[in-house]
Each structure stands twice: as C-alpha cells, then as structure tokens.
DRENTORKOL-3810 file (N, C-alpha, C; in nm, 4 decimals):
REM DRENTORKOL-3810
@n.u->21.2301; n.v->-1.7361; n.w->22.2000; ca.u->21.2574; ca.v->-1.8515; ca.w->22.2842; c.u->21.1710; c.v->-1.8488; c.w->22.4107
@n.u->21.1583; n.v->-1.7093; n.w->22.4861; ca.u->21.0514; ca.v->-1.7389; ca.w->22.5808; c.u->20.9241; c.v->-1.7492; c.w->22.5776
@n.u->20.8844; n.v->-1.7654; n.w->22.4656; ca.u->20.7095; ca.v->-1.7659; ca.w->22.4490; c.u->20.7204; c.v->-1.8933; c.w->22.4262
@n.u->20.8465; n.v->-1.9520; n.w->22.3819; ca.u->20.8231; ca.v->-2.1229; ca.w->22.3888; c.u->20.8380; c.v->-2.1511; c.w->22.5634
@n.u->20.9169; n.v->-2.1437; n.w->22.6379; ca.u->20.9050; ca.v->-2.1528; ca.w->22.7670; c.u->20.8153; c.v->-2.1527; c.w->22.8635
@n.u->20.6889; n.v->-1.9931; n.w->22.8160; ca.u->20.6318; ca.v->-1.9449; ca.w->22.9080; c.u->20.5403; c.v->-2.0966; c.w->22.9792
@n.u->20.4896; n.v->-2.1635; n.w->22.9226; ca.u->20.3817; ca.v->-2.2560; ca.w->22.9594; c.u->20.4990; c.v->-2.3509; c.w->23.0295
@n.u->20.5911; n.v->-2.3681; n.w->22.9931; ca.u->20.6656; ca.v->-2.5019; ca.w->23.0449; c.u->20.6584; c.v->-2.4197; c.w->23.2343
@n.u->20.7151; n.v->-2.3030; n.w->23.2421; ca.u->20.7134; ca.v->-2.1683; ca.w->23.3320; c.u->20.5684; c.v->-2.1907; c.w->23.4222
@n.u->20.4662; n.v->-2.1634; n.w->23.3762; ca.u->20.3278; ca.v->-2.1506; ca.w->23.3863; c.u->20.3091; c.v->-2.2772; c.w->23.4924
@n.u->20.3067; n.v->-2.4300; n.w->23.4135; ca.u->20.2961; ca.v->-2.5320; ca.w->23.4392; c.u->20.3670; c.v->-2.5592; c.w->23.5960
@n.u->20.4628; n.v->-2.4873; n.w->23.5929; ca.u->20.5730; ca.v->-2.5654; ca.w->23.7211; c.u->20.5150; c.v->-2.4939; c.w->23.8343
@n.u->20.5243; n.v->-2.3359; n.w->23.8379; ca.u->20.4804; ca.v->-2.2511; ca.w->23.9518; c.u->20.3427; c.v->-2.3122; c.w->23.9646
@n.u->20.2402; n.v->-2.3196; n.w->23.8820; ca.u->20.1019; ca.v->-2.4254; ca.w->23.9312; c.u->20.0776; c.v->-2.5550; c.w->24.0459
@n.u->20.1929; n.v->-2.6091; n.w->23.9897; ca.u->20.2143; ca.v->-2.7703; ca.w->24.0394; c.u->20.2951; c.v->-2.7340; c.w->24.1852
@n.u->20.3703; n.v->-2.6079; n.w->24.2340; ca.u->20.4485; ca.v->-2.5876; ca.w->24.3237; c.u->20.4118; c.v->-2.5241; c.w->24.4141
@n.u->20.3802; n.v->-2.4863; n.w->24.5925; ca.u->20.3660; ca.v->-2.4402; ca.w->24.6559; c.u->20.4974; c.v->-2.4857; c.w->24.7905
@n.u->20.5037; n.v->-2.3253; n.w->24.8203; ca.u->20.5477; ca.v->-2.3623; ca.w->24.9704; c.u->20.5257; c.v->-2.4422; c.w->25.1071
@n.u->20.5982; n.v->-2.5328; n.w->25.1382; ca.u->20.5327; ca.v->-2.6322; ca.w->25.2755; c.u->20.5070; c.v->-2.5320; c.w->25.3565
@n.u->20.4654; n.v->-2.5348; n.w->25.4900; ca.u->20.4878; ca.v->-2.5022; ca.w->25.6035; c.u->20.5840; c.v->-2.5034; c.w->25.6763
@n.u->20.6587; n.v->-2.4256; n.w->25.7260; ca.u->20.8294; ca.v->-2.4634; ca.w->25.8037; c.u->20.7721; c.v->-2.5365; c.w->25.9170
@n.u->20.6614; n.v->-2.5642; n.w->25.9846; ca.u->20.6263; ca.v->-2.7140; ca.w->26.0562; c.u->20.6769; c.v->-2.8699; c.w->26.0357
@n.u->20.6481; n.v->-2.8583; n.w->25.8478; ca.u->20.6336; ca.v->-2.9690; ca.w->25.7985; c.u->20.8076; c.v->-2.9881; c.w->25.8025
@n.u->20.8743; n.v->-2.8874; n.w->25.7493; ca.u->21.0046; ca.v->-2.9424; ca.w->25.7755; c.u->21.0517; c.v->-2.9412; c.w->25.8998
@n.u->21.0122; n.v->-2.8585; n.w->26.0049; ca.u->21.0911; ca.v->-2.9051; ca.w->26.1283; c.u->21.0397; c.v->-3.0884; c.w->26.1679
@n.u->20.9209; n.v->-3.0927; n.w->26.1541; ca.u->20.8657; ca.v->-3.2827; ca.w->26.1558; c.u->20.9769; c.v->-3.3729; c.w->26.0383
@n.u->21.0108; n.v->-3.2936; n.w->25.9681; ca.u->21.0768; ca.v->-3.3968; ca.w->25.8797; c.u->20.9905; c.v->-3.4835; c.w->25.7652
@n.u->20.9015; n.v->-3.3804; n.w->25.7508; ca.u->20.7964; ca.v->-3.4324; ca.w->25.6385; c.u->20.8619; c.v->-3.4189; c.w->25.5014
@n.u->20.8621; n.v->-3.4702; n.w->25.4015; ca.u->20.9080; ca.v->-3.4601; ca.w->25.2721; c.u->20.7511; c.v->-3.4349; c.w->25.1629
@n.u->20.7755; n.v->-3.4259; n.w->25.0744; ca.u->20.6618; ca.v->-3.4300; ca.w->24.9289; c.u->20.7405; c.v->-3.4307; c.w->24.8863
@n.u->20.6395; n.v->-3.5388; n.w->24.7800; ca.u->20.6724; ca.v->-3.5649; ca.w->24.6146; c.u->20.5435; c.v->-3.6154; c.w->24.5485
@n.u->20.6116; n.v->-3.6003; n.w->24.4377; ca.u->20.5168; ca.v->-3.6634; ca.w->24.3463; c.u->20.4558; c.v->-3.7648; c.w->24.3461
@n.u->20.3475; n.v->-3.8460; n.w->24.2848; ca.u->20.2689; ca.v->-3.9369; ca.w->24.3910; c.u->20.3059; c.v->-4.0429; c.w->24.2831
@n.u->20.3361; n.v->-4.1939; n.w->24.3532; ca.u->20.3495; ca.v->-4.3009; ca.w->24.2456; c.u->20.2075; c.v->-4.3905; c.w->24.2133
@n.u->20.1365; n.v->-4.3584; n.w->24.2949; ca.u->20.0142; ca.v->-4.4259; ca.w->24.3239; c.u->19.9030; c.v->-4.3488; c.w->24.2175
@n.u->19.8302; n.v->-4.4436; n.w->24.1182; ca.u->19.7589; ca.v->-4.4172; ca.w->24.0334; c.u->19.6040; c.v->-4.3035; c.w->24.1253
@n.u->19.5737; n.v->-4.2223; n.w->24.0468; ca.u->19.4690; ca.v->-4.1188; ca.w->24.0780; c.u->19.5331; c.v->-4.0105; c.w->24.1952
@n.u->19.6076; n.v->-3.9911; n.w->24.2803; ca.u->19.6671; ca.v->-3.9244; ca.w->24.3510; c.u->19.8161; c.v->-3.8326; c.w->24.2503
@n.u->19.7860; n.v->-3.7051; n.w->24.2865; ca.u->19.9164; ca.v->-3.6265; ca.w->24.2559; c.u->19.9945; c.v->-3.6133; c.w->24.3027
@n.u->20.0160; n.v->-3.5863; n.w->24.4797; ca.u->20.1439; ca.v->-3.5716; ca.w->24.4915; c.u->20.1315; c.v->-3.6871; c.w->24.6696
@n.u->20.1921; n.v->-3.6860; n.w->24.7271; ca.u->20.2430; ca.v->-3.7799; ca.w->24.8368; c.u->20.3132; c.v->-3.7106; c.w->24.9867
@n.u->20.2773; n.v->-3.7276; n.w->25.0821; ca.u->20.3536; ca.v->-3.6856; ca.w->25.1832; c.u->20.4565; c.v->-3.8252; c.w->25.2691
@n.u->20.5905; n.v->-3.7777; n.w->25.2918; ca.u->20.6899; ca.v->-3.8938; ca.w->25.3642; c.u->20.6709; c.v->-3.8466; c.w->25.4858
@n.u->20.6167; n.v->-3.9167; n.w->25.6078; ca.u->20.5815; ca.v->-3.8863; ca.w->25.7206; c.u->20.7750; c.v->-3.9765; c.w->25.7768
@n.u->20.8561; n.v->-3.8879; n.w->25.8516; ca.u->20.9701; ca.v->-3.9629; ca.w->25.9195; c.u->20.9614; c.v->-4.1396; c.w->25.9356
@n.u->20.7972; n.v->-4.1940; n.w->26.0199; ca.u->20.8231; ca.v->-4.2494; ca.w->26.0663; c.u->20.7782; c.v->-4.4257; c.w->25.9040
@n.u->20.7688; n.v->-4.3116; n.w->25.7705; ca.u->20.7468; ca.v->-4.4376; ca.w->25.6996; c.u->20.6501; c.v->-4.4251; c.w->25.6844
@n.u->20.5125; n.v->-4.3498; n.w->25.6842; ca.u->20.3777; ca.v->-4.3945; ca.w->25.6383; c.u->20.3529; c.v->-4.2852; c.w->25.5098
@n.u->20.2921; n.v->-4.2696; n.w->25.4589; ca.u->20.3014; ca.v->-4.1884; ca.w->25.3053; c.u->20.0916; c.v->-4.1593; c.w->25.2879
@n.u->20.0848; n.v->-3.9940; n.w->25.2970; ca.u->19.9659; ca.v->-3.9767; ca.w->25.2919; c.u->19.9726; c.v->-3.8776; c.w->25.1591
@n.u->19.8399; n.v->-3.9922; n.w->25.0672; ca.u->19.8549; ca.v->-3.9305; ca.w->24.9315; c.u->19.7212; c.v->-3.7955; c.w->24.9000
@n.u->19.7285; n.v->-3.7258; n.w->24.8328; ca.u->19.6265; ca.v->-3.6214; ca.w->24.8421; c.u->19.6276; c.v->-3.5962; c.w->24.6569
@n.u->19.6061; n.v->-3.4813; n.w->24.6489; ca.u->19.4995; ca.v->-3.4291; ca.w->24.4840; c.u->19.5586; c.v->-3.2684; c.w->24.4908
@n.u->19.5118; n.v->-3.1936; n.w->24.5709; ca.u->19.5400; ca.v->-3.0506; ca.w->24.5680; c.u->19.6015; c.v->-3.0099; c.w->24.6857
@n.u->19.6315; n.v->-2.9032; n.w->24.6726; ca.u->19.7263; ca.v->-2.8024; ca.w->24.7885; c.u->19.6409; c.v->-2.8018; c.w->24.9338
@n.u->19.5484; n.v->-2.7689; n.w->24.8715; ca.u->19.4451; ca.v->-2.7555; ca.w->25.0393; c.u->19.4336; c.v->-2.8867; c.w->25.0970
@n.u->19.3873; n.v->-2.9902; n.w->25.0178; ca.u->19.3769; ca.v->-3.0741; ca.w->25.0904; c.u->19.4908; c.v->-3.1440; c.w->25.1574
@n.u->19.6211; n.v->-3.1169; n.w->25.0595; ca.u->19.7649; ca.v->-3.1964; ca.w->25.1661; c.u->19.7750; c.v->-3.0349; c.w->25.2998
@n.u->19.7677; n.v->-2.9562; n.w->25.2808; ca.u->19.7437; ca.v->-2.8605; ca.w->25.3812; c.u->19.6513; c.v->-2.9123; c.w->25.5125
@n.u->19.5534; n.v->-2.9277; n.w->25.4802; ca.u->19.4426; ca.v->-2.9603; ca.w->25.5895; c.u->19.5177; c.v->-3.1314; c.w->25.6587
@n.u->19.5726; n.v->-3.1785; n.w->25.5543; ca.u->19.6113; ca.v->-3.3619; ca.w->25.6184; c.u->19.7359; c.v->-3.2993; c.w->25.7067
@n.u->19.7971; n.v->-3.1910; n.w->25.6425; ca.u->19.9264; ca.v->-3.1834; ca.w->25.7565; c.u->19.8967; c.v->-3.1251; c.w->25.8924
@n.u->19.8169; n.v->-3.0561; n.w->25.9026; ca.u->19.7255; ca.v->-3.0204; ca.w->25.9955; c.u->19.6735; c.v->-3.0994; c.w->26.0764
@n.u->19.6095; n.v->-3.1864; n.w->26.0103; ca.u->19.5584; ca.v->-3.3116; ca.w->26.1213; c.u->19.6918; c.v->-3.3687; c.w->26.1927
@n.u->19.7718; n.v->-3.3725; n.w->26.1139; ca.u->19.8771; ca.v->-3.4972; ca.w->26.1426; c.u->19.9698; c.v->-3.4393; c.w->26.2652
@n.u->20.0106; n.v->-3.3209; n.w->26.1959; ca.u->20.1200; ca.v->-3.2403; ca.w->26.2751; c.u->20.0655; c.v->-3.1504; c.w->26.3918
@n.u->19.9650; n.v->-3.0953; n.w->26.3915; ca.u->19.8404; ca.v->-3.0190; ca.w->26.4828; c.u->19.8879; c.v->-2.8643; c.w->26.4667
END
C-alpha cells in the first residue's frame, strides 16, 4: 500500500513550503492560484492577491511587500 502512496507523498511535500512567521503576523494567506499560468496566489489583508510560479519567487514578492 505504501509504494502506492509514496508519489501521492512525494508530490505534496514538493508543492509545500513553510511561510515566513512575517507573513502570518501581516495576515498574509496562500493558496492555490485560480488564475490560468500562475500556481499558487498570495491574500494580502487589505484584498489585493499577488500571483507567482515558484517558492523563491513568492519569497522575494513577500519581501518586497512586507520589507
């Protein structure tokens, strides 16, 4: 049964990284992105939504945003 799993396993820890405890003290959220060519999405508190591709790059946008 777990060699059927392992990839389902594989797949998730890939797609998953830790925020920054910045991003949650701002009240930033992620998710998954609804917007065609973008993967995942950032919820900025005040309503604006910055979409990105990979880890570094939503890293580097929270950076700009949050300082």
């Amino acid at each position: 049964m777990r060699e059927h799993l392992e990839p389902l396993f594989a797949r998730h820890d890939k797609d998953s990284w830790v925020m920054p405890e910045k991003a949650f003290f701002a009240g930033v959220r992620r998710q998954r992105s609804e917007k065609e060519g973008y993967k995942w999405c950032y919820l900025f508190p005040n309503g604006r939504k910055v979409y990105f591709n990979t880890k570094e790059e939503g890293d580097a946008l929270l950076d700009a945003e949050i300082g």
